[in-house]
N, C-alpha and C positions, 0 to 999 in steps of 0.2 A: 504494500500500500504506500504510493506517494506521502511527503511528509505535508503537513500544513504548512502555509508560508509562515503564521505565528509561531513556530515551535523553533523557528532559523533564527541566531540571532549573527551580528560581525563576527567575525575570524572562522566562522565555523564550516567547514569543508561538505562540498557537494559535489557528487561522480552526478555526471548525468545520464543518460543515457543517448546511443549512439546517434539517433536518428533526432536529439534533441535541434543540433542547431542548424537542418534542413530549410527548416522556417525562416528561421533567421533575418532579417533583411539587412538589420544594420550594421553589418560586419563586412570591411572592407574584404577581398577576396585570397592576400597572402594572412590579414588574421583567422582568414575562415578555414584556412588549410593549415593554418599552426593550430587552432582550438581543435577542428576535427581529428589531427593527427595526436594532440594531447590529449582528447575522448576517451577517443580505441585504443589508445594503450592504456586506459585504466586508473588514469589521473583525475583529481577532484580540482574543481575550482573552491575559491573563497568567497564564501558571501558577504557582499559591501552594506546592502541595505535591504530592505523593501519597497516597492516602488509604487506598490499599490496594496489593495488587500489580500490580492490573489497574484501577486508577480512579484519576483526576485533579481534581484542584479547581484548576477555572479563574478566574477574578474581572476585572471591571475597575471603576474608578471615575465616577459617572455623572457629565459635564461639563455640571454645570446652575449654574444662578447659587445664591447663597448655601452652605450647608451642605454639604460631599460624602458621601457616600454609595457605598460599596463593594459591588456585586453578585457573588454567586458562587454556584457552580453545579458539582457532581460529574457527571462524567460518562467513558465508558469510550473507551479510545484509537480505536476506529474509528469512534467520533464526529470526527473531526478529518480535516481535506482536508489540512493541511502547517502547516509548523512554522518556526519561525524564532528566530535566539539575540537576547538584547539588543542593542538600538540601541551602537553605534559612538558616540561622543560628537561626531566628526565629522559624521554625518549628521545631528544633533538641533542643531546652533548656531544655524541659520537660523531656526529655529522660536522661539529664548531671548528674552526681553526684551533690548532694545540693552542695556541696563543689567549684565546678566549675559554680555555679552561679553567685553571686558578680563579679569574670571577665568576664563571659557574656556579663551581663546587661553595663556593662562599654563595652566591643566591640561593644554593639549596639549603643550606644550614641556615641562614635566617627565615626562611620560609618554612623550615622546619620551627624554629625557635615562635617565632612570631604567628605562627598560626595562618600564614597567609599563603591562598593558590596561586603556583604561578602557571603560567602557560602561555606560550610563543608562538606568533606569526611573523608575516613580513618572509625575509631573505632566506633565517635560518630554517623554518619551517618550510618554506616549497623547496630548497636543499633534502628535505626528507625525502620528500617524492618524487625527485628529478633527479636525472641523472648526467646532465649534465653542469658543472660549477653557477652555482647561485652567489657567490660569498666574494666579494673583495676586500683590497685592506680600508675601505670606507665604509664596509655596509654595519649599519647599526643592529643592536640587538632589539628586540621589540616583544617587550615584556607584556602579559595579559594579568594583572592581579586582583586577586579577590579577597579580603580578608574572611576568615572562617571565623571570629571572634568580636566582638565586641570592643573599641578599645583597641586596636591589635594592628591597624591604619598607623596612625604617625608613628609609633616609633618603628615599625618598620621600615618606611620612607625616610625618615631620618636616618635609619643604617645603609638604606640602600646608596642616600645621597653621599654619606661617608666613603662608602664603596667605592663609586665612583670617584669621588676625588682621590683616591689612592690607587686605582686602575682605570686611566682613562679609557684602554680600549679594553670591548668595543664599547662604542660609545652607549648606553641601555636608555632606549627610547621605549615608546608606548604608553600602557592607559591602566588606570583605576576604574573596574565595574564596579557599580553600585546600584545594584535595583537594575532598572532597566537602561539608566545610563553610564557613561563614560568618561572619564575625565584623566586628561594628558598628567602623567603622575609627577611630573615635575613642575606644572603648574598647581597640581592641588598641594605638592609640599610646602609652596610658598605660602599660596592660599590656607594651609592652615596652622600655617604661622604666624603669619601676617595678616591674614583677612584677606576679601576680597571675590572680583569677580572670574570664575574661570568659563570657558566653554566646553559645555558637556553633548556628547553625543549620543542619540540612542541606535536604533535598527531602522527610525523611520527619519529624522530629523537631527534639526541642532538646538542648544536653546545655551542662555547664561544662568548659571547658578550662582548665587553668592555663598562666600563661605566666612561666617564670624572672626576667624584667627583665633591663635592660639588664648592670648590675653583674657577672650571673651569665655572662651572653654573652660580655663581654668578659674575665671571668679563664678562661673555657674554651678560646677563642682564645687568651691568652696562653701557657697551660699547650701547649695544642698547635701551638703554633711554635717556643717553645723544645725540645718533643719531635721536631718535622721538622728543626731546624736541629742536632738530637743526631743523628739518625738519614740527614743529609747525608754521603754519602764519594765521594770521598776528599774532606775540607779540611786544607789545609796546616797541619801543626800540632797538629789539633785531637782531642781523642776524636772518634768512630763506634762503628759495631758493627763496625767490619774488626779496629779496634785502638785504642790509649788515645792514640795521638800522643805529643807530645810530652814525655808529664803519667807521671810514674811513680805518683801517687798516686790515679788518677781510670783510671776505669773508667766505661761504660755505664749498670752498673747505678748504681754511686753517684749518676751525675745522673738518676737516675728515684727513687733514694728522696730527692732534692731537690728535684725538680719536683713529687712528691706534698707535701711542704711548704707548698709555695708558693701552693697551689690558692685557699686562704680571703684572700689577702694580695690578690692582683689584682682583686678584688669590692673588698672593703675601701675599695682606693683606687683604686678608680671609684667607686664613692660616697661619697668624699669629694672629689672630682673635682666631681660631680654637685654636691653642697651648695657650691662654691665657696672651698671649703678654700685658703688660701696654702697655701706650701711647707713649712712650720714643722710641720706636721700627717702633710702628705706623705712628709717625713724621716722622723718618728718611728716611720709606720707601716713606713719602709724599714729602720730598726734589728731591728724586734721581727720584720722576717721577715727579715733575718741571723741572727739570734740562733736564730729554729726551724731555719733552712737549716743551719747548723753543727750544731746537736743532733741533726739528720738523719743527717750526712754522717760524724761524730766528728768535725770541725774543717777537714774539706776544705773552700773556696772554689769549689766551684763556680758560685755564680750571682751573687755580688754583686754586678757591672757588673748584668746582668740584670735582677737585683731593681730599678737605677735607673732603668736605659734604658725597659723595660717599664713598670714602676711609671709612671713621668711620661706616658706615651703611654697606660695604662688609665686614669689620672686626668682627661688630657684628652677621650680617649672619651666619659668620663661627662661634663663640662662639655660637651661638643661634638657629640652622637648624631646619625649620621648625615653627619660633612663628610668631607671629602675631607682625602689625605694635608698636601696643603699645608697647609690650614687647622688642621688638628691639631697640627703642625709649628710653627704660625704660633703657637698658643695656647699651648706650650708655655715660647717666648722671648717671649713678650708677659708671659704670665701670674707667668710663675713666674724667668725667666732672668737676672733680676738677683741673685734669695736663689741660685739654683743657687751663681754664681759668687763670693756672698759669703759660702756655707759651707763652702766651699774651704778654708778657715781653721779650723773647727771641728776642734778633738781627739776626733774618736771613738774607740772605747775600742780599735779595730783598725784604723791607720789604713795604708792600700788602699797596693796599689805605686804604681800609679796616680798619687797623691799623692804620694809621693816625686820621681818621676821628672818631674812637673811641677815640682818646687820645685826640682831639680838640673840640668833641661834646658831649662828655659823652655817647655816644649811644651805645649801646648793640651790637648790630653786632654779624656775622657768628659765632662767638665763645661761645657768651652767647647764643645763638639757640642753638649750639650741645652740651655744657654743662647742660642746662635744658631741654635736651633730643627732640628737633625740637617740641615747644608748637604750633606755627605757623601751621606747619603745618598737625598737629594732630588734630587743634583744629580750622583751616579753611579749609585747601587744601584737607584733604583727604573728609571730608565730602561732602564738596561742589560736589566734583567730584563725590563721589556714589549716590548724588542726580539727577546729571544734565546727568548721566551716565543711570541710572534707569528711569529718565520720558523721554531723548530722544533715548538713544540707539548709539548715537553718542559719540566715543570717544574723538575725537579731539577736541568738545566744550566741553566736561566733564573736562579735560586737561587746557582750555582755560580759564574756569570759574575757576578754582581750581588755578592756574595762579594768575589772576586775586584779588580774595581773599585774596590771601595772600600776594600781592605787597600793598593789600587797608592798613593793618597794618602793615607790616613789615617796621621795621628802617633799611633800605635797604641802605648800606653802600656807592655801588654806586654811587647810585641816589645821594646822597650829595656831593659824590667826585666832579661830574659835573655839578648839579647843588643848590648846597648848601641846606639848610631848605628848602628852598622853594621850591626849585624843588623834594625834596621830599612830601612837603604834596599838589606839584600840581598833582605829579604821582598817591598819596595813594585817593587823593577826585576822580582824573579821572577815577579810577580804582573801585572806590565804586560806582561810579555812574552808570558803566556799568553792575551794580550786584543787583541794586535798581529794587524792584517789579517784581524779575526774568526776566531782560530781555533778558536774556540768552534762555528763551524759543521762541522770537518771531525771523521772519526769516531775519528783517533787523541789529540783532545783528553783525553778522559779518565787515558787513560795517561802523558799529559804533566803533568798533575794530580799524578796518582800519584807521576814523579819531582820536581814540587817535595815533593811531602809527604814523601818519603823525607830530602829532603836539609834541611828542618828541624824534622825530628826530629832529625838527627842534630846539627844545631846547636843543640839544646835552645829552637828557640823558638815561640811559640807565638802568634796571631794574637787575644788573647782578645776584642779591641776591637773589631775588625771580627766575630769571631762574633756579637758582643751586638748589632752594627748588623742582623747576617745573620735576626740574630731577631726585631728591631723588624721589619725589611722584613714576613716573614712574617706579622706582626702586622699591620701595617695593609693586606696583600691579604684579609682577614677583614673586619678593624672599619669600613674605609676605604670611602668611594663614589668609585668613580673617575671 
């Protein structure tokens, strides 16, 4: 049975049959005897487009010495014996110049690593099925990619653009499918960088798509991590939508007319991130979104750990598109983790408990976390989470346990301000205990949850530090390539 013309999309290979291009009229009469002699021996053409509802434009490139020359030819789907999708990039390597293998073998490993299909037309692919030389030393590679993952897009485009500047040849041209359309991958890497408009193709047409940039991505992620790690319950301590915790002055809604604040702050400094901004930059832009988040809230403190935690993790973002948690972690104490801990000492005009209680307790706090690049939560929270993530499948107790872990150690600034030492290491034992012999797997954990949150509340304390960690995490399962 002929195929549908819907079921064709670009690069995808079709034999036709013998007596297809009789009809024919529009084919000069030396491309009528290259196509028909390319037929019968059993060769497919590649489909360009659609050209109607029920007709196909087929084409291939004629492999003759000098000058190339593309043939094409409309015709209707029961012209056609079978059908076949783009070359695999595995099956096309044998056929590459040696020369063009070392970048291969690296395409296939990030393609492995990253999740993404690749698959090749153009030069190297009608080389499969020709037998006579397709390939010169200018002919490009022409890449088909698909990501298989969510998330799994830039940072692969950002290794593949590394690739290339380290192997210029062959030069790797081609396109990003997405849905039904197309987009030239070296225009959407800028575009999601930088923003902007690229041109997308489908099987029938062209059109422009806009693409936000990177800046915009990650203050959207930002905003909606801080709204899952609000909308987490029970957390010990903390506001939910069950109840305000600990906090007689904070409510739900107040951190969502906070979080709508915040939205233009996280772009900001990702692109100052992005342009390579010190810290000095990064502060300032961290004051002037205190200063809207108070005017939001009437003088509530809800986000200010936030604004830093986050802030420094979207700025690295930007400097960093596409690495992984460590690396962004890594950038953060490389980059910037010296001024972190030598503005320590700066008089701001509202200066944090936080700061107190480092200067009265000697304790580490938020500052020594982002200066030594989040060890906390590199080295409890994200793990805990891909474990309890992986055996239950449940994110909100993946979240809960990762949470939880990192309040067990962290010198959670806090938790002292309210209730001194000891309400800290009553927060950090209750917090270990609910992580003891994984009982994060069994189903009366939640309720167990519930009575530490009971019990401080009633201690008036509140875990704010580990929230703010609770919220990076959620952030870089977004920004982060794992």
């Amino acid at each position: 049975m002929p195929p549908e013309a819907g079921t064709l999309r670009r690069h995808d290979w079709a034999w036709l049959k013998p007596e297809a291009l009789t009809a024919c009229r529009e084919l000069e009469a030396e491309d009528r005897t290259f196509l028909q002699k390319w037929v019968d021996s059993g060769r497919p053409l590649v489909v360009a487009r659609r050209n109607a509802p029920h007709a196909l434009r087929l084409g291939v490139t004629r492999p003759e010495p000098g000058p190339r020359r593309r043939v094409g030819v409309t015709v209707a789907p029961d012209c056609i014996l079978r059908t076949m999708p783009p070359l695999a990039l595995a099956d096309v390597v044998r056929h590459a110049p040696p020369a063009w293998h070392p970048t291969l073998r690296t395409l296939q490993r990030l393609a492995r690593c990253h999740a993404v299909d690749i698959r090749v037309y153009g030069s190297l692919a009608l080389q499969y099925f020709s037998p006579q030389p397709c390939l010169n030393a200018d002919s490009d590679l022409d890449l088909l990619l698909e990501p298989r993952q969510a998330g799994a897009l830039e940072p692969f485009l950002a290794a593949l653009a590394r690739l290339q500047a380290r192997h210029p040849l062959p030069r790797m041209d081609g396109e990003v499918r997405r849905g039904d359309w197309a987009v030239p991958w070296r225009e959407l890497a800028t575009a999601l960088h930088a923003g902007g408009w690229v041109l997308a193709k489908s099987d029938q047409g062209l059109t422009l798509q806009r693409e936000p940039g990177l800046p915009g991505r990650v203050a959207r992620a930002a905003v909606r991590a801080l709204h899952q790690e609000l909308m987490l319950a029970p957390k010990p301590g903390l506001v939910s939508p069950r109840d305000n915790g600990a906090h007689a002055d904070m409510q739900p809604a107040l951190f969502l007319k906070s979080l709508f604040s915040l939205r233009h702050y996280f772009a900001r400094v990702a692109e100052a991130g992005a342009q390579g901004a010190s810290f000095a930059p990064l502060q300032a832009l961290g004051r002037q979104a205190e200063v809207r988040m108070m005017q939001a809230t009437d003088g509530v403190n809800t986000h200010r750990g936030a604004i830093f935690h986050l802030g420094l993790m979207a700025a690295a973002a930007g400097a960093c598109p596409g690495a992984d948690a460590p690396t962004l972690c890594r950038h953060i104490a490389q980059r910037w983790g010296r001024d972190i801990l030598a503005s320590a000492g700066d008089h701001a005009p509202h200066a944090s408990h936080g700061r107190w209680v480092t200067q009265r307790y000697g304790l580490g706090g938020a500052r020594c976390q982002a200066a030594a690049g989040f060890p906390v939560l590199l080295e409890q929270g994200l793990p805990l989470y891909r474990r309890v993530l992986g055996a239950t499948g449940a994110a909100d107790r993946a979240a809960l346990a990762a949470f939880l872990a990192m309040m067990a150690v962290l010198d959670d600034s806090n938790l002292v301000w309210r209730g001194g030492l000891a309400g800290l290491r009553f927060a950090q034992s209750g917090a270990a205990r609910l992580l003891a012999d994984e009982a994060w797997r069994h189903s009366d954990w939640p309720a167990r949850v519930e009575v530490l949150h009971r019990q401080f509340v009633a201690r008036h304390l509140s875990p704010g530090g580990s929230a703010d960690l609770l919220a990076l995490l959620l952030l870089l399962r977004e920004i982060a390539c794992d």
